[in-house]
N, C-alpha and C positions, 0 to 999 in steps of 0.2 A: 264387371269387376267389383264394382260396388254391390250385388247383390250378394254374390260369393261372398263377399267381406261380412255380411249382416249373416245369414245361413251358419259361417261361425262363430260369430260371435253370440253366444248359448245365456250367458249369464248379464248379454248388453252394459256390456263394459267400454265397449270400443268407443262410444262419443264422448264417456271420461276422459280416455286416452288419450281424444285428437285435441280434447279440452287442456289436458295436464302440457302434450306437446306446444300449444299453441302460447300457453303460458308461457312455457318452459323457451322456446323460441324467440318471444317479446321479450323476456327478463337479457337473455345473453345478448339480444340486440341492444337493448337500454345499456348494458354494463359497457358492451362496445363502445355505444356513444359515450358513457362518460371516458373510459379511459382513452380513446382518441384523445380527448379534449385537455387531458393532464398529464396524457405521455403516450402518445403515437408509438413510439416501438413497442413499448409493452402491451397496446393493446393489440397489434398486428402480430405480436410474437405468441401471444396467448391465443391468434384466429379471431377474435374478433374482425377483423379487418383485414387487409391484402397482407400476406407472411413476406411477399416478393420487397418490403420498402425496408422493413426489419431486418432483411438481411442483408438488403446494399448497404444499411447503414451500418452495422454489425462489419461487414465485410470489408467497409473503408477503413475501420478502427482497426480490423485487423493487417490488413494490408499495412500501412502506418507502423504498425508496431514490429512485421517481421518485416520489413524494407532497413528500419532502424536496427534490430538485430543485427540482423545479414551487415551493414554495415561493420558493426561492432566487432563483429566473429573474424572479418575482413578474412586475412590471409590465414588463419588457422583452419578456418573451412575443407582448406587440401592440405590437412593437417592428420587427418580420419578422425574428426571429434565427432562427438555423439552426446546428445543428450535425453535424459529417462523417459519414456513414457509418459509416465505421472505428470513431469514435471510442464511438458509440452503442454498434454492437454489440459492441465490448470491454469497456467498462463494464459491460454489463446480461449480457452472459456469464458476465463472471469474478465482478460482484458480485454475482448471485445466488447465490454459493454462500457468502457470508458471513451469517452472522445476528450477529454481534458491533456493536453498536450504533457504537461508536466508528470502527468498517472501513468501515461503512454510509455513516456523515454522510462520509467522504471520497470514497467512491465519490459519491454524490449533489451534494456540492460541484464534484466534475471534470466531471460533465453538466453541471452548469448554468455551470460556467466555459467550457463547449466551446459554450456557444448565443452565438452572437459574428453580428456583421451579414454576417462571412467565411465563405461553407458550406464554403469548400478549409482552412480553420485546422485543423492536425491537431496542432498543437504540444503540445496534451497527454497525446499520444500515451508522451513523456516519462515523465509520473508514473504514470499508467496501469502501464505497465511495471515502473515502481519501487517500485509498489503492492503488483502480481501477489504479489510478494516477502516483504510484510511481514506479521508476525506480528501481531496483535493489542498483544500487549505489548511491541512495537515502536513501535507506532502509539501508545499512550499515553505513551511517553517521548520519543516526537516531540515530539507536541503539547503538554508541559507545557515541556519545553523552548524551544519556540517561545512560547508564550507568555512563559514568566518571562527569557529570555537578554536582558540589555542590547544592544538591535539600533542601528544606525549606518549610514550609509552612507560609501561612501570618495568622494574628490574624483572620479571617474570616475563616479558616481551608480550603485554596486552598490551592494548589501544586504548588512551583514555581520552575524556576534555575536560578542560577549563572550564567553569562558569561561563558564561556570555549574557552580561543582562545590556535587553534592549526595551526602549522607551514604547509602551502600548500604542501611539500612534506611530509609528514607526513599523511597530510589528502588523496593524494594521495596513499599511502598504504594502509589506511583505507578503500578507496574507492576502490581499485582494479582496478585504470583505470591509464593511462599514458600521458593522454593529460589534458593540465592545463584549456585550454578554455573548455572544455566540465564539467571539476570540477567546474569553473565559472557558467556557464551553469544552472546545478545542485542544486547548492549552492542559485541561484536568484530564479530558480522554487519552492524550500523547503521555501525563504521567503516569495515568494508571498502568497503559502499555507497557510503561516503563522503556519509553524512548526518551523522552525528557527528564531533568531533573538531576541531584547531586551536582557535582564538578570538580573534577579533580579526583583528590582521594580524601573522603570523609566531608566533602560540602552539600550544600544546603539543598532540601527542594524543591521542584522548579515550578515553572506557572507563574502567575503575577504574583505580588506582594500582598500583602494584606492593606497595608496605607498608602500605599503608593502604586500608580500606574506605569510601573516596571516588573517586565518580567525574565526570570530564568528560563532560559531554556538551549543549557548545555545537554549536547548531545548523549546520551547512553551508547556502552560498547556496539549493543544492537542495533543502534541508529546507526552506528560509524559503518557497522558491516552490512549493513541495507543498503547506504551511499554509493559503497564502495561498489557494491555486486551492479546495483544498478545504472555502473558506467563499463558495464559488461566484463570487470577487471578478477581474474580466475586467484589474487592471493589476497592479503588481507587489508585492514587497513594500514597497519604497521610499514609492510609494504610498499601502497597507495602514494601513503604519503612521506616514508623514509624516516618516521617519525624517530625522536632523538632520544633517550632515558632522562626522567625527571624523578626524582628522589622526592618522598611523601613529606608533608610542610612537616617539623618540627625532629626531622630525624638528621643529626647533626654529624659531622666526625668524628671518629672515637678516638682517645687519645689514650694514650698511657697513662699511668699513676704511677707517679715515680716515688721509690722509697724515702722515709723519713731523712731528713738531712742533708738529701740532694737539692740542688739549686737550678 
């Protein structure tokens, strides 16, 4: 075989070849070894390594998250809900690669928010997106914030919140993390989103202080309706949470002006 092999090869090119291969074989073993070594699934999911580990671990994150769905969905199930295409496979793509429990129940709340009697309903397509983005320790100062922020609705029946300023070490437990610049960090990503920040109607912006180790971080409408979806709940947060009307600070009762000489 090997002779055959030489007989073609006319312009003796072939021991470049087995030389470029041989490279080219060392180089993708090397990269193997390093990415084992700083993240096992991605180097097993790239072939580097056995595909078989990558996917039981893939496979239990997904597992995890439609168990928690199906929960969610409970008795509408035999209901004939349906949810998009789209919406399915972005969910179970992108949240399989999370094992962080709290990324989890959101990713599993937006399936079961997307089984609707609508199979064209793609609108959570939104959070989906807004999700892809967030950090873990993003995702817990969402959530506590949605929870604890004094919520309202305006006369136009939005969903709004209060301010909520909580103390950096504080937020730091919230957050689970130990370094104050990366809670910064954090904090400015969430504004730029425009999940954080204002309060109310016409208040301030969020993230820490400038002098002080306190920060804002009242929830945005977007935040409130992330929350909301992600407790697999099909209306809003108005809704959710029953919220009550709150009149904008500085707009009073209007009275009459009564003519000259009345009393």
């Amino acid at each position: 075989m090997k002779t055959e092999n030489k007989s073609l090869d006319i312009l003796g090119v072939q021991p470049i070849s087995e030389a470029i291969n041989t490279v080219t074989q060392g180089c993708v073993q090397g990269a193997g070894a390093f990415l084992s070594r700083i993240c096992l699934p991605a180097a097993e999911e790239f072939g580097f390594l056995l595909r078989d580990k990558v996917e039981v671990w893939r496979a239990t994150n997904l597992e995890k998250i439609v168990q928690e769905s199906e929960r969610l969905v409970g008795s509408r199930i035999d209901q004939g809900v349906c949810a998009h295409p789209r919406l399915v496979h972005e969910i179970l793509a992108n949240g399989s690669w999370s094992d962080d429990d709290a990324i989890q129940q959101i990713w599993a709340g937006l399936l079961a928010s997307s089984c609707t009697q609508n199979s064209n309903d793609d609108s959570n397509l939104i959070f989906v997106n807004i999700l892809k983005q967030l950090t873990s320790v993003q995702v817990r100062i969402i959530n506590y914030a949605c929870e604890n922020a004094p919520k309202f609705r305006t006369k136009t029946g939005l969903p709004y919140a209060d301010e909520i300023s909580v103390g950096a070490e504080a937020l730091l437990k919230i957050a689970q993390i130990d370094n104050f610049q990366r809670l910064d960090r954090e904090l400015d990503c969430l504004r730029m989103l425009e999940l954080i920040g204002a309060g109310g109607i016409g208040g301030q912006g969020g993230g820490l202080e400038y002098n002080r180790p306190i920060a804002n971080i009242c929830p945005s409408g977007v935040a409130l309706h992330l929350f909301v979806k992600a407790k697999g709940f099909l209306g809003n947060p108005v809704e959710f949470w029953n919220l009550e009307e709150k009149k904008p600070i500085g707009e009073e009762k209007s009275f009459a002006v009564k003519p000259k000489g009345e009393s």
